[in-house]
Structures are given as structure tokens and as C-alpha cells.
C-alpha positions as CSV (number, residue, x, y, z in Angstrom):
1,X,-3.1,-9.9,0.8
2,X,-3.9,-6.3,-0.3
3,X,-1.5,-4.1,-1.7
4,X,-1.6,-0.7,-1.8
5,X,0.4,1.2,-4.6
6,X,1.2,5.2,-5.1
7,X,1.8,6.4,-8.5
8,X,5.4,7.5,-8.6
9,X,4.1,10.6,-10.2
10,X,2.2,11.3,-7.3
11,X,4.7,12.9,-4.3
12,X,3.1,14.3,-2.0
13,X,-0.7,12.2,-1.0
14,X,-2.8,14.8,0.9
15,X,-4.0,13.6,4.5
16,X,-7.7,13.0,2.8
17,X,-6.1,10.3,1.2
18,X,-3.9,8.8,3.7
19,X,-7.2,8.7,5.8
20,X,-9.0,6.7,3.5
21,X,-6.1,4.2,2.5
22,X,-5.7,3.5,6.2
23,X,-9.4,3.3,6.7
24,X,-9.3,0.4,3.9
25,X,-6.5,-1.1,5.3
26,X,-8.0,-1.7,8.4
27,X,-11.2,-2.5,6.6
28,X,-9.4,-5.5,4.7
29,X,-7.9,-6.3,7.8
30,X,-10.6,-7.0,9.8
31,X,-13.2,-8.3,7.6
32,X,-11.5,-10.6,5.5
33,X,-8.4,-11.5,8.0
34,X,-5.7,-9.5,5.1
35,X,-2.2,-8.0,5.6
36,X,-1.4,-4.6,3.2
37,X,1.9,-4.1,1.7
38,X,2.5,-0.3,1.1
39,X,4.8,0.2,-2.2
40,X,6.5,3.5,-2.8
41,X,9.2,4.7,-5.2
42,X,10.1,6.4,-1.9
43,X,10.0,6.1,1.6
44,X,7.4,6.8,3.5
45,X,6.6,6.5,7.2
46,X,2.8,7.4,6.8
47,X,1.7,3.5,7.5
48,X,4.2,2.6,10.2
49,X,1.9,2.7,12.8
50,X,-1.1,0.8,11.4
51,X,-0.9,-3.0,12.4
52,X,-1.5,-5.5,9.8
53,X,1.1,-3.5,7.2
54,X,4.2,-4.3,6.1
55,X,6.1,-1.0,4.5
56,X,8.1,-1.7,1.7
57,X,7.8,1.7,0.2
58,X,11.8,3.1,-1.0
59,X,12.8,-0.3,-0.1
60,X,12.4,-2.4,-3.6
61,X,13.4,-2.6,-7.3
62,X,10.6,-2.0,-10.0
63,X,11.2,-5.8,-10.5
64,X,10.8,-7.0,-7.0
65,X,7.7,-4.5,-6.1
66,X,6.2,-6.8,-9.0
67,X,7.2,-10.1,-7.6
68,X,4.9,-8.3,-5.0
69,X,2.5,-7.6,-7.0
70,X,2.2,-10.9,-8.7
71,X,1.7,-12.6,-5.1
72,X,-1.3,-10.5,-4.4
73,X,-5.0,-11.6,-4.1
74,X,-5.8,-8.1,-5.6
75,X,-4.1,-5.3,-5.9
76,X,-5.6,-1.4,-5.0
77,X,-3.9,1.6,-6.1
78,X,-4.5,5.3,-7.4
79,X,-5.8,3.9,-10.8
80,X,-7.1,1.2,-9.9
81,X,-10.9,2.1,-10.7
């Protein structure tokens, strides 16, 4: 699984970067067969119609997104590198 992961301090993501996390997502997807979880300190619909993605942004604790996080076979996020 990939995970993607928005800095809390980071509110509004411009379309540039929507483009390429989507781009990746369906990269990941295809290529290596793996399903994205989108985490959010709030909702957001921006992934809801890309296949392959489940949306749990605005939907869990700190302690549950990492539960998440601790399932994943690498993680990709702003700070990431």
C-alpha cells in the first residue's frame, strides 16, 4: 500500500500538486498492483474520483491515521524527501 499524507500545516494544496499526487497514485497503481490511502486532518474530496484510493482524510484520530501508517509498505508525503 501507498499512503499519501498532507502536512496539517499545509491547507490549501495548489492543483500542481494535486496533479502530481494523482499522477503517482495511478503510477503505484498500475505498476506495482498498490491501493493509496489519502490522510488529512480535514476532509477532502480531491481524490474521490481516482480508483484504487481509499479517502480517510477528516475521518481518523492522530492515533488511528498511525495504525495506518504503521500498515504501510512505504509511506509518501510532503516531507518525505
Amino acid at each position: 500500500m501507498a499512503f499519501m499524507h498532507f502536512d496539517e500545516s499545509i491547507k490549501i494544496l495548489n492543483s500542481i500538486e494535486i496533479k502530481n499526487y494523482k499522477k503517482l497514485i495511478g503510477m503505484l497503481a498500475s505498476e506495482f498492483g498498490l491501493q493509496a490511502v489519502v490522510l488529512h486532518s480535514e476532509k477532502r474530496s480531491d481524490f474521490n474520483e481516482i480508483n484504487n484510493v481509499i479517502n480517510l482524510s477528516g475521518r481518523t484520530t492522530l492515533a488511528e491515521a498511525s495504525f495506518v501508517i504503521e500498515g504501510a509498505r512505504f509511506f509518501v508525503g510532503n516531507d518525505t524527501g
